[in-house]
C-alpha positions as CSV (number, residue, x, y, z in Angstrom):
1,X,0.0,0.0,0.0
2,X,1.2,3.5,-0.9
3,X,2.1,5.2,2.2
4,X,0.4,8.7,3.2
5,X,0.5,11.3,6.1
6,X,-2.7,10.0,7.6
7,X,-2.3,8.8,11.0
8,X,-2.4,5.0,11.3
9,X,-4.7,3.1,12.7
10,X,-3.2,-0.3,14.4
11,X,-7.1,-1.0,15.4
12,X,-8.2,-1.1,11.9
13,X,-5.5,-2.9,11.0
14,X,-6.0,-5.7,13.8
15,X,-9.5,-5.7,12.6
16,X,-9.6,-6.0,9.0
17,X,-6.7,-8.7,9.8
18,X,-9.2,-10.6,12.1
19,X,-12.2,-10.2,10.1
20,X,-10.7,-11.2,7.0
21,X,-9.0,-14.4,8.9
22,X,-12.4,-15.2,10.3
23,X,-14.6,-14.9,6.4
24,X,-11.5,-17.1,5.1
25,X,-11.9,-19.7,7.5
26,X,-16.1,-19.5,7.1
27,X,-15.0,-20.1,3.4
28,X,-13.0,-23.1,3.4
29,X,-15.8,-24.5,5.7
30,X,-18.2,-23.9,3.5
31,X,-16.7,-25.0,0.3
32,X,-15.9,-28.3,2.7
33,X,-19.4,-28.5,3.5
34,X,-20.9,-28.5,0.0
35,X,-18.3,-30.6,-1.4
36,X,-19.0,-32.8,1.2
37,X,-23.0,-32.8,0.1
38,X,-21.6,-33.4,-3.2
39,X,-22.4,-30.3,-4.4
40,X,-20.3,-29.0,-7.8
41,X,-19.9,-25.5,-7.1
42,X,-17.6,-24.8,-10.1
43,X,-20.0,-22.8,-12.0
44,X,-21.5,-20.5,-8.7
45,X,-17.8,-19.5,-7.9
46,X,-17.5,-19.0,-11.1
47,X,-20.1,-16.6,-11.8
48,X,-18.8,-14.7,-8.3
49,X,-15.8,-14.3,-9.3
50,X,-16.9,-12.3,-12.5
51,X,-19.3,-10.0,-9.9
52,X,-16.3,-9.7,-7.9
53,X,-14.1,-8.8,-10.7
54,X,-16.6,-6.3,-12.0
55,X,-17.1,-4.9,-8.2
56,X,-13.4,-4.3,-8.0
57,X,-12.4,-2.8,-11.0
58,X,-15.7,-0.6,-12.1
59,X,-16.6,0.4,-8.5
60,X,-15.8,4.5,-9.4
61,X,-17.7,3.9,-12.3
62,X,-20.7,2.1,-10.8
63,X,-20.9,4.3,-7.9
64,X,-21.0,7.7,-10.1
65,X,-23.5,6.0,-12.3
66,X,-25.4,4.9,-10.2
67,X,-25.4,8.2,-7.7
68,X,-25.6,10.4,-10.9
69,X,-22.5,12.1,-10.5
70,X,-20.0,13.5,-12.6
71,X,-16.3,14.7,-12.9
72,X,-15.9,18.0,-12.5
73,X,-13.1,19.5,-13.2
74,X,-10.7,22.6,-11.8
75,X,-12.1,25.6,-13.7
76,X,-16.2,24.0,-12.9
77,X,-15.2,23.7,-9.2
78,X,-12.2,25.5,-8.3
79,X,-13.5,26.0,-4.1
80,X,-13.5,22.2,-4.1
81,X,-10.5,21.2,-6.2
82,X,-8.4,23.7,-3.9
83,X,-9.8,22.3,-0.6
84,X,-8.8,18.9,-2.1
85,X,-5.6,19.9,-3.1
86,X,-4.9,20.8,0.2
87,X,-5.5,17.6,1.6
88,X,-3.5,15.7,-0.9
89,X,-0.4,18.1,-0.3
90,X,-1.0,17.4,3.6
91,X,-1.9,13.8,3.2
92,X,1.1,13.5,0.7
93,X,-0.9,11.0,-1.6
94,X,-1.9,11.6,-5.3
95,X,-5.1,13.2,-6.3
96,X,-8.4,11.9,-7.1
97,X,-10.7,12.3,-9.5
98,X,-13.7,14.7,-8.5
99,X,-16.9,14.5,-8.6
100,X,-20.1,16.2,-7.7
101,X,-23.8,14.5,-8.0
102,X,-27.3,16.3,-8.4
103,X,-28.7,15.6,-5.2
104,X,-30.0,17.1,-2.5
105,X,-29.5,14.7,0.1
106,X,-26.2,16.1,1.7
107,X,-23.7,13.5,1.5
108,X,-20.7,12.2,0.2
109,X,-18.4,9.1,-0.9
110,X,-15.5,7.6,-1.9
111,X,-14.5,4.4,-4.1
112,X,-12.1,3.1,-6.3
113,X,-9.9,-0.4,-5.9
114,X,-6.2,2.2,-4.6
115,X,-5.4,5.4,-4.7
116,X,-4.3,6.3,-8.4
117,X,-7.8,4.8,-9.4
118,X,-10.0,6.6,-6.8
119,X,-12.9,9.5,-7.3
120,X,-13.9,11.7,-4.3
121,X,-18.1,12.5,-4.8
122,X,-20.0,15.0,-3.1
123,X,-23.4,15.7,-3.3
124,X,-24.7,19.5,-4.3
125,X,-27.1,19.6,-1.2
126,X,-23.7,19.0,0.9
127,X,-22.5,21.6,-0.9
128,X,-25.5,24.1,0.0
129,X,-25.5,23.2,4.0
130,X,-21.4,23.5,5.1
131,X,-18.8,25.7,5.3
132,X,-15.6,25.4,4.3
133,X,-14.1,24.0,7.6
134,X,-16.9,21.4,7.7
135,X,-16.6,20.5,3.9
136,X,-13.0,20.2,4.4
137,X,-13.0,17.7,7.4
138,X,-15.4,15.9,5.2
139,X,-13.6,15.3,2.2
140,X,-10.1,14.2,4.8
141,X,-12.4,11.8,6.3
142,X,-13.5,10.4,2.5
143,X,-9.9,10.5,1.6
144,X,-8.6,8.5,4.5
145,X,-10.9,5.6,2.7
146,X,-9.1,6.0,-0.3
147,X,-5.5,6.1,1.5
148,X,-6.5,3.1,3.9
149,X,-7.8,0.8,0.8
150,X,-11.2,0.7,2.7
151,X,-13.1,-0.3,-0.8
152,X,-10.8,-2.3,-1.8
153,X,-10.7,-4.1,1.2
154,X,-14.7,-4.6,1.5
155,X,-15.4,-5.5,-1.7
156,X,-12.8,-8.6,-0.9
157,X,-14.7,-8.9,2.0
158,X,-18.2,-9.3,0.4
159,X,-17.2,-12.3,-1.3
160,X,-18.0,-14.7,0.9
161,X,-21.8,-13.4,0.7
162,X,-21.9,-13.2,-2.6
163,X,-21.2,-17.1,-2.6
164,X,-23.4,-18.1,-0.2
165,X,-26.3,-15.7,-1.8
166,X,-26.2,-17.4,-4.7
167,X,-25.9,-21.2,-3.7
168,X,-28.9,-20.2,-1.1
169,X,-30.8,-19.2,-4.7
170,X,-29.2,-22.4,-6.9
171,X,-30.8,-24.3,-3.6
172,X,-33.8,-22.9,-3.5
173,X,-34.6,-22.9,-7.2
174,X,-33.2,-25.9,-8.6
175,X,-32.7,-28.7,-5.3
176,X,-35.1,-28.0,-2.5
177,X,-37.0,-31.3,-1.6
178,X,-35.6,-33.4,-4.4
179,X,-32.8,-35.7,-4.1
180,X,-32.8,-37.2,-0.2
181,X,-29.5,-38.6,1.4
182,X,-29.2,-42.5,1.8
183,X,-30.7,-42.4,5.2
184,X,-34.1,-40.7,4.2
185,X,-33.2,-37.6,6.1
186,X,-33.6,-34.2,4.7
187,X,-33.5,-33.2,1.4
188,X,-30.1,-32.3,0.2
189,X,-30.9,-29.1,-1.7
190,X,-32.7,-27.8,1.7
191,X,-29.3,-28.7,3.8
192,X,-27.6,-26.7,1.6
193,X,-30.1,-23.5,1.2
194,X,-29.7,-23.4,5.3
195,X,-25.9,-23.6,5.3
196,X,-25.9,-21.0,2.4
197,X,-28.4,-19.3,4.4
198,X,-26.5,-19.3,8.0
199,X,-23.3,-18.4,6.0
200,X,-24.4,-15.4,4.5
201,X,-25.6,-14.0,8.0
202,X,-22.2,-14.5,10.0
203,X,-20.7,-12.7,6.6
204,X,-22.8,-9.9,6.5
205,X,-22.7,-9.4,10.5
206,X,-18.6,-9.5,10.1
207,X,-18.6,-7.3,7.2
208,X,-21.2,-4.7,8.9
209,X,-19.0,-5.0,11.9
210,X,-16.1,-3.9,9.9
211,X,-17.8,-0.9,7.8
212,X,-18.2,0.5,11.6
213,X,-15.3,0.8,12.7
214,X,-14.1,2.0,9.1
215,X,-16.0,4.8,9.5
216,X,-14.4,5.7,13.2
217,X,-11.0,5.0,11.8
218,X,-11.8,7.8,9.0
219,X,-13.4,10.0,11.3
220,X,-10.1,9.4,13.6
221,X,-7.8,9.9,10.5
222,X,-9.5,12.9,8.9
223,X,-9.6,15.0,12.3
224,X,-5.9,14.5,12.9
225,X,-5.2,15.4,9.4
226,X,-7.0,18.6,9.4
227,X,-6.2,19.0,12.9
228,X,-9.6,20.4,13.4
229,X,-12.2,17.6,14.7
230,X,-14.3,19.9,15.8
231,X,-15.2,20.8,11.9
232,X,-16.0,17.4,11.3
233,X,-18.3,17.0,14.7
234,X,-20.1,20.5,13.2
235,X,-20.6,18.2,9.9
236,X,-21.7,15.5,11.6
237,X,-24.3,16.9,13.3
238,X,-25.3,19.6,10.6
239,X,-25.8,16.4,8.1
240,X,-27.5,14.2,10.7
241,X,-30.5,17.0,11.3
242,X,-30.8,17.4,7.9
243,X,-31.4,14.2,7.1
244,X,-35.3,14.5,8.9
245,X,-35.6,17.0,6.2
246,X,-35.0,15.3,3.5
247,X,-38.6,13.4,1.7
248,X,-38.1,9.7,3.2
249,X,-38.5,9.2,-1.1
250,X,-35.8,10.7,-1.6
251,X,-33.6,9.2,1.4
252,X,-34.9,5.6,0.5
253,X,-33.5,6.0,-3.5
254,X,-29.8,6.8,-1.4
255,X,-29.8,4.0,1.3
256,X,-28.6,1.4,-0.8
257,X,-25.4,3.3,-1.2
258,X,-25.2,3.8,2.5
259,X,-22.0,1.3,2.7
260,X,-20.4,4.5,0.6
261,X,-21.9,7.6,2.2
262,X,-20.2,10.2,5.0
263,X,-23.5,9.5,6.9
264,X,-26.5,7.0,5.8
265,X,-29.4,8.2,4.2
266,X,-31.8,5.7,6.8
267,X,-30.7,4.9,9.8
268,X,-32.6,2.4,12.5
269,X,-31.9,3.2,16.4
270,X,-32.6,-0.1,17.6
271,X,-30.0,-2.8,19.2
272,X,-31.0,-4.8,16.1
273,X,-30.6,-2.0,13.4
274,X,-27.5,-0.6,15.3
275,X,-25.9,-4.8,14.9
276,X,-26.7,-4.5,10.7
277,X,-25.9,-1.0,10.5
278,X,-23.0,0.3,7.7
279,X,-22.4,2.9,10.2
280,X,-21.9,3.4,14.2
281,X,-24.2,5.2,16.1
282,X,-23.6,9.4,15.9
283,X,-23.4,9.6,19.5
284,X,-20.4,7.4,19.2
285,X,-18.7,9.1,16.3
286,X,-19.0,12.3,17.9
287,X,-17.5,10.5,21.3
288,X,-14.6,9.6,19.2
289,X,-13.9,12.8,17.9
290,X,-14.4,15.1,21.4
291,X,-11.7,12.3,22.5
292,X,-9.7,13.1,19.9
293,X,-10.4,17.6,20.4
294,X,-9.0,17.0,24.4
295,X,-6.0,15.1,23.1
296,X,-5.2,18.0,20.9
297,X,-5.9,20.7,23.5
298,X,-8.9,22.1,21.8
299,X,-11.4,21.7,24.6
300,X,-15.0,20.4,23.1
């Protein structure tokens, strides 16, 4: 990985190293299992590999797309090509491609598989609601993403459910309740529809766990870049309230990039939603980060 002046973070580290350790060994057990039930899973591996492959080198390109954004260059956005500038002279990495999309949900995101194939998005209605010290700690907090390999690193990491989604639908489709083993027990195809099923749940709750605390390690990594966490606490909480005024239309066309976003479009307060949420709770993002102002001798 290309080295940069963003602070490391030996917690992200430890647990992208863990989580990836733990969705490898759910893997081999899987593949055991179905081999085991005789299952020829040649072609489904197959098939994710090629959505993997396409997730990992198009993600700029599906994201902007799909968000409706487009590059924008110096002379069309010179406020936002300076600010990132800035950050890439302070962060000592190369620059990404920018982007802004027609929305008015204020929000932003960043993809792309490394650094020197990355594109920094913001949304206009962002653009209308923050300053320039809240923009700023913003974009250091979508650029620590980029510098960390955070995309990269989660589309790896979605593997494992892509697998198990689609044997669960091969199951379901073309084996349930044909084809009992010797003993007259179950059927095989419904054996393998609930591991598939039961797979895909500890992936997803490992991967959700990870997007957390990817989004405190960028909120940790932008503030001490910028050296100004309170900025990105004002953002926070700016982007938060005006969420509520956003139509819930609107919000529910955005939430199924939430993985990507600065802040989700929907959000759930519950234990439950908190366990399957992309993102940890504002309360303790904005913990984090007064943490971070006392360390620095800025008071709140």
């Amino acid at each position: 990985m290309v080295q940069t002046r963003f602070a490391p973070d030996r917690g992200l580290t430890r647990r992208m190293v863990i989580t990836m350790f733990l969705l490898g060994l759910l893997y081999v057990v899987f593949v055991a299992v179905l081999i085991a039930l005789g299952v020829r899973a040649v072609a489904v591996l197959l098939i994710a590999g090629v959505m993997l492959f396409v997730q990992y080198f198009m993600s700029d390109r599906i994201a902007l797309f799909a968000m409706h954004g487009r590059v924008v260059s110096p002379q069309e956005a010179p406020e936002l090509h300076g600010m990132i500038d800035r950050l890439c002279a302070l962060a000592d990495m190369p620059k990404p491609r920018v982007a802004i999309a027609d929305s008015d949900v204020p929000n932003a995101f960043a993809t792309g598989r490394n650094q020197k194939n990355s594109v920094v998005c913001v949304t206009t209605g962002l653009l209308r609601r923050l300053d320039a010290g809240e923009l700023e700690g913003v974009l250091a907090h979508e650029m620590s993403h980029v510098a960390h390999r955070d995309v990269a690193v989660m589309t790896i990491a979605s593997f494992l459910g892509i697998v198990a989604g689609l044997m669960t639908r091969v199951a379901l489709y073309s084996g349930l309740g044909r084809g009992r083993d010797d003993r007259g027990g179950l059927p095989i195809g419904l054996i393998i529809m609930l591991v598939s099923v039961l797979v895909y749940a500890v992936s997803f709750l490992l991967t959700r766990a990870l997007s957390r605390y990817r989004e405190l390690a960028a909120d940790r990594a932008g503030a001490l870049l910028t050296q100004r966490p309170s900025a990105l606490s004002s953002a926070l909480v700016k982007i938060s309230g005006e969420m509520a005024r956003i139509p819930t239309r609107d919000l529910r066309e955005a939430e199924p990039f939430n993985a990507f976003f600065f802040v989700p479009a929907l959000s759930g307060k519950a234990s439950l939603s908190a366990l399957l949420a992309t993102h940890p709770p504002l309360e303790r993002r904005l913990d984090q980060l007064g943490r971070i102002s006392a360390q620095l001798g800025q008071g709140g």
